[in-house]
C-alpha positions in Angstrom: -9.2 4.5 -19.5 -10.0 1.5 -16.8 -13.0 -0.2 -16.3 -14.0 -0.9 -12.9 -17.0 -3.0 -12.2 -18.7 -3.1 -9.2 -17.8 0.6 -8.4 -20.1 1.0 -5.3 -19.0 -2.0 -3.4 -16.6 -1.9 -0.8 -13.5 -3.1 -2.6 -14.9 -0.8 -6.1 -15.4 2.8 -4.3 -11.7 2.4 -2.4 -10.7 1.4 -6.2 -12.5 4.3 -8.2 -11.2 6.8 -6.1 -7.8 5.2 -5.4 -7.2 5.1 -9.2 -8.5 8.5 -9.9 -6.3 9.9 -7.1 -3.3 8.7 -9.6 -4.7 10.7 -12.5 -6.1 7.8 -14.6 -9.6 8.3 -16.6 -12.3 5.5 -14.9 -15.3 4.0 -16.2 -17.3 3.1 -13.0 -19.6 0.4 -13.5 -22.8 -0.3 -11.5 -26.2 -1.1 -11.4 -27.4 1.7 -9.9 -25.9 5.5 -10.3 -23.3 6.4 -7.9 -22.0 9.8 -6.3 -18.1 9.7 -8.1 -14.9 11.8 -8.0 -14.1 13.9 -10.4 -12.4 11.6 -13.3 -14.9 9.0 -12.9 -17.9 8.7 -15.2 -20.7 6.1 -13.9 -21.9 3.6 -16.7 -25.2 1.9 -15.4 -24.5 -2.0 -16.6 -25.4 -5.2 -15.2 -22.6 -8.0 -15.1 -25.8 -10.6 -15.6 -26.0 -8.8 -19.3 -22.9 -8.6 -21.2 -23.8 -6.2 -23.9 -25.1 -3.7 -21.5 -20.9 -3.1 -20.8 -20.7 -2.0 -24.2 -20.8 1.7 -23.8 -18.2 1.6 -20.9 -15.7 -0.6 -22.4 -15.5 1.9 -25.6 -11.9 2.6 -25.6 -11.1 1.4 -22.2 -7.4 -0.6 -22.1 -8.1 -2.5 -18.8 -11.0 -4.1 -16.5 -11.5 -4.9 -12.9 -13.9 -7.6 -12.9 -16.3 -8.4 -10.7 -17.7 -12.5 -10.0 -21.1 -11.8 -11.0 -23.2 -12.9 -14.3 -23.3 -16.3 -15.9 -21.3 -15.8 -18.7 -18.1 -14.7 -18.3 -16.6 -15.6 -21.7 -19.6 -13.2 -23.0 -17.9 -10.0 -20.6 -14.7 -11.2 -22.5 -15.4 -11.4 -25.7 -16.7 -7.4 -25.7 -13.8 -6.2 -23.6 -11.3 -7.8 -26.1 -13.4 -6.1 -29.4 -13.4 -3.0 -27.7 -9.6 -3.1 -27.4 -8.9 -3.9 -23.4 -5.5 -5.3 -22.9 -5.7 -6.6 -19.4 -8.1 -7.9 -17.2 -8.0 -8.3 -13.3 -10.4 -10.5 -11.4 -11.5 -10.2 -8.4 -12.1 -13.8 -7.5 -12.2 -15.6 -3.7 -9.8 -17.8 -1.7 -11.9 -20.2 -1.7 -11.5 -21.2 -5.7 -8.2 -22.6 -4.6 -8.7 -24.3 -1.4 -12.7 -25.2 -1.8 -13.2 -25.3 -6.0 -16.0 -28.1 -5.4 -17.9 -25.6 -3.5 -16.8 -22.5 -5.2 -17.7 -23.3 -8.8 -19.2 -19.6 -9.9 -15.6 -17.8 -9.0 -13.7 -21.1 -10.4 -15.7 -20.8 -14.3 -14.5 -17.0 -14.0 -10.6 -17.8 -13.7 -11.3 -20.0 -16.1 -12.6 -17.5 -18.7 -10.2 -15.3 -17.9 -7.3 -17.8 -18.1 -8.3 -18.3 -21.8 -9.5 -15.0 -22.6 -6.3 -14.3 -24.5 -5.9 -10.7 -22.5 -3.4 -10.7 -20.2 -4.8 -11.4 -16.9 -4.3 -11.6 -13.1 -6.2 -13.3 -10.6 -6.8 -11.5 -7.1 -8.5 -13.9 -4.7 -9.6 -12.6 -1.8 -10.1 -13.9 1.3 -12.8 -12.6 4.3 -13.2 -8.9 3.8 -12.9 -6.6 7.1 -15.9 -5.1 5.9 -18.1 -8.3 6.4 -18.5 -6.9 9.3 -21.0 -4.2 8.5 -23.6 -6.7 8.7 -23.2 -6.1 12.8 -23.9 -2.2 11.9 -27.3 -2.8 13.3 -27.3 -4.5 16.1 -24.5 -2.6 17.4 -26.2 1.0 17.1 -28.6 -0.4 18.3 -28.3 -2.6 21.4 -24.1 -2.9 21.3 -24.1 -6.9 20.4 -22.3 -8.8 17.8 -23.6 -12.3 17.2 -21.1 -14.8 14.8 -20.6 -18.7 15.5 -17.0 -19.9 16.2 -16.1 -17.2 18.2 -12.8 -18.8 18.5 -11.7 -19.2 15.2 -9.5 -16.9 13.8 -9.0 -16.0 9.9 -6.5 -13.0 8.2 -9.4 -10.8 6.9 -8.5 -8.2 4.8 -9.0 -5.0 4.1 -11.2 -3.5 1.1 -8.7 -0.6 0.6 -6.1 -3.0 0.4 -7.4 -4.8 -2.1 -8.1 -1.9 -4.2 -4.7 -0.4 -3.8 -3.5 -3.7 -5.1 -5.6 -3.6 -8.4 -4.4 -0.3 -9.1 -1.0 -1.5 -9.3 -1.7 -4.5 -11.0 -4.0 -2.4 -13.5 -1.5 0.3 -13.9 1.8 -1.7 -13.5 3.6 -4.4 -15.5 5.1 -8.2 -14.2 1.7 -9.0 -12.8 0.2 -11.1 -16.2 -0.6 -14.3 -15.8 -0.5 -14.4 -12.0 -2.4 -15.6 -9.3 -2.5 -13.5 -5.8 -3.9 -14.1 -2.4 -5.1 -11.3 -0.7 -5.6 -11.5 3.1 -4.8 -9.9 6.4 -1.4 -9.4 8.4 -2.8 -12.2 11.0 -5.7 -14.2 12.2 -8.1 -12.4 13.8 -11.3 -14.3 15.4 -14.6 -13.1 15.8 -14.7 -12.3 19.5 -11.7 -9.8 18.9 -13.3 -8.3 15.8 -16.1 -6.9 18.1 -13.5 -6.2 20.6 -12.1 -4.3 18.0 -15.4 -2.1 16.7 -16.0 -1.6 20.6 -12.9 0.2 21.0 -12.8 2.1 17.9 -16.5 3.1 19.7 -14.7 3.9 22.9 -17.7 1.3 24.2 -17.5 -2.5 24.9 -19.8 -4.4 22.3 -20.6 -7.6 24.0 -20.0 -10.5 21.3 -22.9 -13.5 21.3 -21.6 -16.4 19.8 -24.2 -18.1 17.5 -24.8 -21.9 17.0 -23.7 -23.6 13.6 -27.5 -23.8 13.1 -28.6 -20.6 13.9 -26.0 -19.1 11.8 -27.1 -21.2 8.4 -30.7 -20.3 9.0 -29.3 -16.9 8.7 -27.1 -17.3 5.6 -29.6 -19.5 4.2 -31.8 -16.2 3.6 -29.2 -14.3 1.0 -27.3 -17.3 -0.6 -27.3 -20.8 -1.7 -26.9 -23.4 0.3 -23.6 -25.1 -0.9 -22.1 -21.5 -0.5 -23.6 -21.6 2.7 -21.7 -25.0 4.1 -18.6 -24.4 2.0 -18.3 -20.7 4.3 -19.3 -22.1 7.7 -16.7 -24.9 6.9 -14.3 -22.3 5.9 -15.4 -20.5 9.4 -15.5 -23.0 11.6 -13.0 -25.4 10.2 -10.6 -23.9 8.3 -7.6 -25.7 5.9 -4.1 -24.6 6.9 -3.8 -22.4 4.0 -7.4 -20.4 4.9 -5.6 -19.9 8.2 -2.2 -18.3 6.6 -1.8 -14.9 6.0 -0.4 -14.1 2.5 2.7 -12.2 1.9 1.0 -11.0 -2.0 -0.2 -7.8 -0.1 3.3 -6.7 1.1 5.2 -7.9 -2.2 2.8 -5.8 -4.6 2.4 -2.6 -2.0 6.1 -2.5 -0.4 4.1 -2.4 3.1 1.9 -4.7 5.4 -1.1 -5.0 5.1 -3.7 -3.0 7.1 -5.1 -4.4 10.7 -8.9 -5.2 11.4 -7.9 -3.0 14.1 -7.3 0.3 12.0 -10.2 -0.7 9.4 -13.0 -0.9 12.5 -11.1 2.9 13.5 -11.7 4.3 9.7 -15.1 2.8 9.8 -16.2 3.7 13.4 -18.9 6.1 12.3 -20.9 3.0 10.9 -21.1 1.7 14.3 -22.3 4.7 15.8 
């Protein structure tokens, strides 16, 4: 059996079902309970209490791990009584190129590095499906707004990620490694919207925010040295924030998917 935490995110849900679609037995871990496939059984836990895992790490033999909690070595130290033999995080990009602002994904690698399970790191850069937070304002007047319109960055797609867990879950030659997860290519802003707007067969007019009026925003749903490390990382990106990552095409035999084909798939949101 695998563990997947955070089942009714966007990168858990593509994972449940993309496992169970292979025939393996999933645990599916969330807060709240959860409309499954058939071969999933929901667990209601909460990464911010370890011991509330217990139940759904009774006989499991691997974990998809989520960044949430404070106390990643306690998560650990259950799986590894219970018996898992492999763990895969799901940490961000920006533990490698920004660790002085990205401390909470930085102390998970760091558990899991010395968890003695075998692990692998998946950091992830922007996911496609930040873009739901425009669901709104597109139904509802056709508008984007973002600031630095300009700036492009390889976003990737949640079902990409999850197909990549599932191998490294299921497969061998992945222990100990670290992957970056991104996009095929930069993709800015401006043509993200460009990108829901066609998938709507309607132009959605893009309105680009000021560095200001975009922390005030952020400022509301998290803290504020995540809040400058991000608008640093999306208005002034390091070289290697700017690169797309081969990791998705060496673990999956394919490219990965385009924002374009992710805004198609998720049209209906926008609707």
């Amino acid at each position: 059996m695998i563990v997947v935490t955070g089942a009714t995110g966007n990168v858990g849900q593509e994972l449940v079902r993309t496992l169970v679609e292979v025939g393996e037995q999933v645990a599916a871990v969330s807060r709240h309970a959860a409309e499954l496939p058939l071969g999933a059984v929901h667990f209601a836990a909460d990464l911010a209490d370890p011991g509330s895992l217990r139940p759904a790490l009774a006989g499991a033999r691997a974990l998809f791990l989520l960044v949430a909690g404070e106390d990643p070595e306690g998560i650990l130290d259950l799986a590894r009584e219970a018996g898992v033999q492999r763990v895969v995080l799901l940490s961000s990009q920006g533990a490698g190129t920004r660790p002085e602002v990205y401390r909470h994904p930085v102390a998970f690698e760091y558990a899991v590095r010395r968890s003695g399970l075998d692990w692998t790191v998946l950091r992830s850069g922007g996911l496609n499906s930040n873009a739901f937070a425009w669901a709104g304002s597109i139904r509802a007047e056709r508008t984007a707004a973002a600031p630095f319109g300009a700036v492009g960055l390889p976003t990737v797609d949640p079902a990409d990620i999850a197909e990549v867990a599932a191998a490294v879950l299921r497969g061998d030659g992945h222990a100990g490694r670290t992957y970056d997860l991104t996009g095929p290519v930069p993709v800015t802003p401006r043509e993200r919207a460009a990108a829901i707007g066609a998938a709507l067969g309607e132009p959605v007019r893009f309105v680009e925010q000021t560095r200001e009026e975009a922390r005030a925003q952020m400022l509301a749903f998290m803290p504020e040295p995540v809040v400058e490390g991000t608008l640093a990382i999306l208005g002034e990106p390091l070289p290697a924030e700017q690169r797309p990552s081969p990791d998705v095409e060496r673990i999956l035999g394919r490219a990965p998917r385009t924002f374009t084909a992710w805004a198609a798939r998720t049209a209906p949101a926008f609707r």
